[in-house]
N, C-alpha and C positions, 0 to 999 in steps of 0.2 A: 504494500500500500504506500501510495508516494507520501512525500510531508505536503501540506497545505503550500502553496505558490505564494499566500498573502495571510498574516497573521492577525487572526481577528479576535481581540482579546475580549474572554468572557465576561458576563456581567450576571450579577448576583439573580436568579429567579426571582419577582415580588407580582409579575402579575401570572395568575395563572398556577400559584403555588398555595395548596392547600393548607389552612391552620388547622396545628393538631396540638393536642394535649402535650405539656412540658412541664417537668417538674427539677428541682434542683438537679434531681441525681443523674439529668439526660443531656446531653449535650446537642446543641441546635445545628446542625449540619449545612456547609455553604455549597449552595447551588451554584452551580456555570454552566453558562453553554457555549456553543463553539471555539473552545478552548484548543490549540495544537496539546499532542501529548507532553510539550518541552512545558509549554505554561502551565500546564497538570505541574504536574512536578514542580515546579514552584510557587505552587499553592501548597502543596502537602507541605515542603519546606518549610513557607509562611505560619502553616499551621502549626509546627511544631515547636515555634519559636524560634526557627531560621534564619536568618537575613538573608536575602536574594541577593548574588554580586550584580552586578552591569558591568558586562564581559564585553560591550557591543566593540571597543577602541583596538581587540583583539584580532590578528588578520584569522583569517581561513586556512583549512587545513586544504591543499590542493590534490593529493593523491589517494583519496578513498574511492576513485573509480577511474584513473587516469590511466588505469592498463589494466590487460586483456585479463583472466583468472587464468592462470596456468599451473593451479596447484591441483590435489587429490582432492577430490569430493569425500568428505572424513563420515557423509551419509547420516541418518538421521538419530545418529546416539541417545542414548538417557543420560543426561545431565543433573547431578545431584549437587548438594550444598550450595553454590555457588551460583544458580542459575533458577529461571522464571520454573515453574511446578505446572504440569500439563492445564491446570486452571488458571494460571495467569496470575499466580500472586506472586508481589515482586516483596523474597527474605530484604531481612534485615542483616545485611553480611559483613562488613564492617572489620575484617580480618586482614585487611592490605590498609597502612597509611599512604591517604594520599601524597604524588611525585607529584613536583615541576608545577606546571599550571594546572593541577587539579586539586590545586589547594583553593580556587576560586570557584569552584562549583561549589554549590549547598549539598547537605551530607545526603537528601534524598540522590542528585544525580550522580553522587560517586560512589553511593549504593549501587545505583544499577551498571555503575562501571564493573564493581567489581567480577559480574559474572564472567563480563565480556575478559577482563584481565586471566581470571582463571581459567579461561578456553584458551587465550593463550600459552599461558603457563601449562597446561596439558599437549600441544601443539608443539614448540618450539623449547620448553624450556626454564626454568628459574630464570626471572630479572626481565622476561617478556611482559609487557600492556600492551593494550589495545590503544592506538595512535586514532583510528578513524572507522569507520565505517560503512555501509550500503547495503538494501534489500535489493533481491532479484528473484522477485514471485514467493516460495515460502523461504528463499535461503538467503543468511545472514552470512556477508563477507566482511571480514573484519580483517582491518591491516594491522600487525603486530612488530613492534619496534622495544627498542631495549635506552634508558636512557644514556645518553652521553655517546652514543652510536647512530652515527646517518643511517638514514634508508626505514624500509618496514619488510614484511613476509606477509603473507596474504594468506589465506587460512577460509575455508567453509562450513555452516553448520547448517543442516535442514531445520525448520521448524517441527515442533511435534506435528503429529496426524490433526487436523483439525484445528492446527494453527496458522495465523499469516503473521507476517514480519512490516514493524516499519519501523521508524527513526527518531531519533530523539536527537537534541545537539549538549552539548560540554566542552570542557574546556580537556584540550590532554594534556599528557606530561610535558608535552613540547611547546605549551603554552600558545598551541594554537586553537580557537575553536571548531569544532569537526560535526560530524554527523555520526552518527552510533546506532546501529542495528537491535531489534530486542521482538520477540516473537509473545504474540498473544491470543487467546482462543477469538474461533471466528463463529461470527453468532448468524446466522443464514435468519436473513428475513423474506423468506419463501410461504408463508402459509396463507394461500389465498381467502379472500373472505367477498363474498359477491352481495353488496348492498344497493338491489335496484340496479341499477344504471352505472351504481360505481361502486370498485374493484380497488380492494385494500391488500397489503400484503403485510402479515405480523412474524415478527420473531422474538427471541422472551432467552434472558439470561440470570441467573442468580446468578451475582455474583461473590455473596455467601449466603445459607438458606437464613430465612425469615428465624429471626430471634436467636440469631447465634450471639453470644457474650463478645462484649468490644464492640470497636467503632473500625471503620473502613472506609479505605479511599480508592472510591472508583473511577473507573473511565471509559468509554465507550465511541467509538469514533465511526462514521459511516468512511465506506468506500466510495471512492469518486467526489463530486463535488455538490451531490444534490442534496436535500434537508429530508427529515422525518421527524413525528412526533415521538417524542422520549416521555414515558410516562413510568415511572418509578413508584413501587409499596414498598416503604420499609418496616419492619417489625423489630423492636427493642425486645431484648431481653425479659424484659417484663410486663410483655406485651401491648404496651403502647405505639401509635402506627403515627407516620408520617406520609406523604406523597407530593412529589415534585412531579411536573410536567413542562413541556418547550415544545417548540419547533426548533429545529437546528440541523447541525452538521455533525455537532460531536456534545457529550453530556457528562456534567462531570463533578461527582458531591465528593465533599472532604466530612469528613468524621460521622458518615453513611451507617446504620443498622444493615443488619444483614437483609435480604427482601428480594424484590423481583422485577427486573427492568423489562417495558416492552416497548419494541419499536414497527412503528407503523408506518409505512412507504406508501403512497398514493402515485409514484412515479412509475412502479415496476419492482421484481423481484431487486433484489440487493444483499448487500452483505455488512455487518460492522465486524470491526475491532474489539479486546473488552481487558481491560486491565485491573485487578484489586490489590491490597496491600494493608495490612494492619495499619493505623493509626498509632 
């Protein structure tokens, strides 16, 4: 899935968003829509009491897809500790101090370096990171570089079965900003529903079930450039319910109940993205 051409930062849901019952012990969850998955991620940041850097004075990483792939296809491995879980929850990994210029990323996106770093270090070696990256349909190419040594190594990883790939950006060790590969479950909104004269098409993700213990941060991105409605049930622990709804492009609560996201196409079959992560 490509990244967005133009970045349209999201803004808090207030019309259109259901009042529900709140008591001390519940924490009020921030809605966005059409957020890039990069801006996700610096909200979770935000949330945790984070400071977002502004990296923008940063040049570009130029060689995450500036040649051909001419390495082994390493095929669609199981990837443990270190990497996204066939449902799209991104661990809290935290086992590599950040090098170089990824001491300017917030600790959510050098979280999700970390996987990328550990597929290198399985790849090539002790003392390898991931310098940049690219999706090509479900697979993650990642260029892998050592610091204080020119050049990178290029490396391939399949998405899981059921999963698609797209991009994120950060700062690398080489203190350039890059593009970074990361795979997520794909949620097919295929289920046709014929009302009259017009033709809906629904798909439905938990992205943890209804009243699971803790708070969550989701995301959920449509393919292509067209909108649908995101209409989300959450269920607290203790049974108390919230619901957000949009029209948009991509949909995205920070400190989420567990529940069940649905999305509805009026354009034609489609597909989302779907990303969660403990708070």
């Amino acid at each position: 899935m490509a990244p967005y051409s133009m970045v349209l930062l999201g803004t808090l849901s207030i019309f259109g968003f259901a009042a529900y019952a709140q008591d001390a012990a519940v924490r009020e969850p921030q809605i966005f829509f059409n957020l890039t998955y990069t801006e996700h991620l610096a909200k979770v940041a935000a949330s945790s009491g984070g400071s977002v850097p502004d990296n923008s004075d940063l040049p570009w990483d130029d060689t995450m897809s500036s040649f051909p792939w001419n390495g082994t296809d390493d095929g669609n491995q199981t990837e443990t500790g270190s990497s996204l879980s066939r449902r799209g929850r991104i661990f809290n990994l935290g086992k590599r101090e950040p090098v170089g210029g990824e001491t300017r990323n917030d600790a959510v996106t050098n979280d999700m370096l970390q996987a990328l770093h550990g597929l290198c270090v399985g790849k090539f070696g002790t003392g390898w990171r991931a310098a940049s990256g690219s999706c090509v349909h479900q697979s993650r190419f990642i260029n892998c570089g050592r610091p204080g040594v020119p050049g990178t190594n290029q490396m391939q990883r399949i998405c899981p079965a059921g999963q698609e790939c797209t991009t994120f950006q950060a700062v690398n060790f080489r203190n350039r900003q890059a593009n970074f590969p990361v795979c997520g479950p794909r949620i097919e909104v295929t289920e046709r529903h014929d009302l009259g004269r017009h033709t809906e098409y629904e798909g439905t993700w938990y992205p943890e079930s209804p009243k699971t213990p803790g708070y969550y941060n989701d995301f959920a991105a449509l393919s292509g450039t067209q909108n649908a409605n995101f209409d989300f049930t959450g269920v607290y622990s203790d049974g108390q319910t919230m619901h957000s709804r949009g029209y948009a492009r991509s949909w995205s609560c920070i400190e989420c109940p567990g529940g069940k996201l649905t999305i509805t196409s009026t354009a034609g079959r489609t597909w989302a993205i779907g990303y969660t992560s403990p708070n």
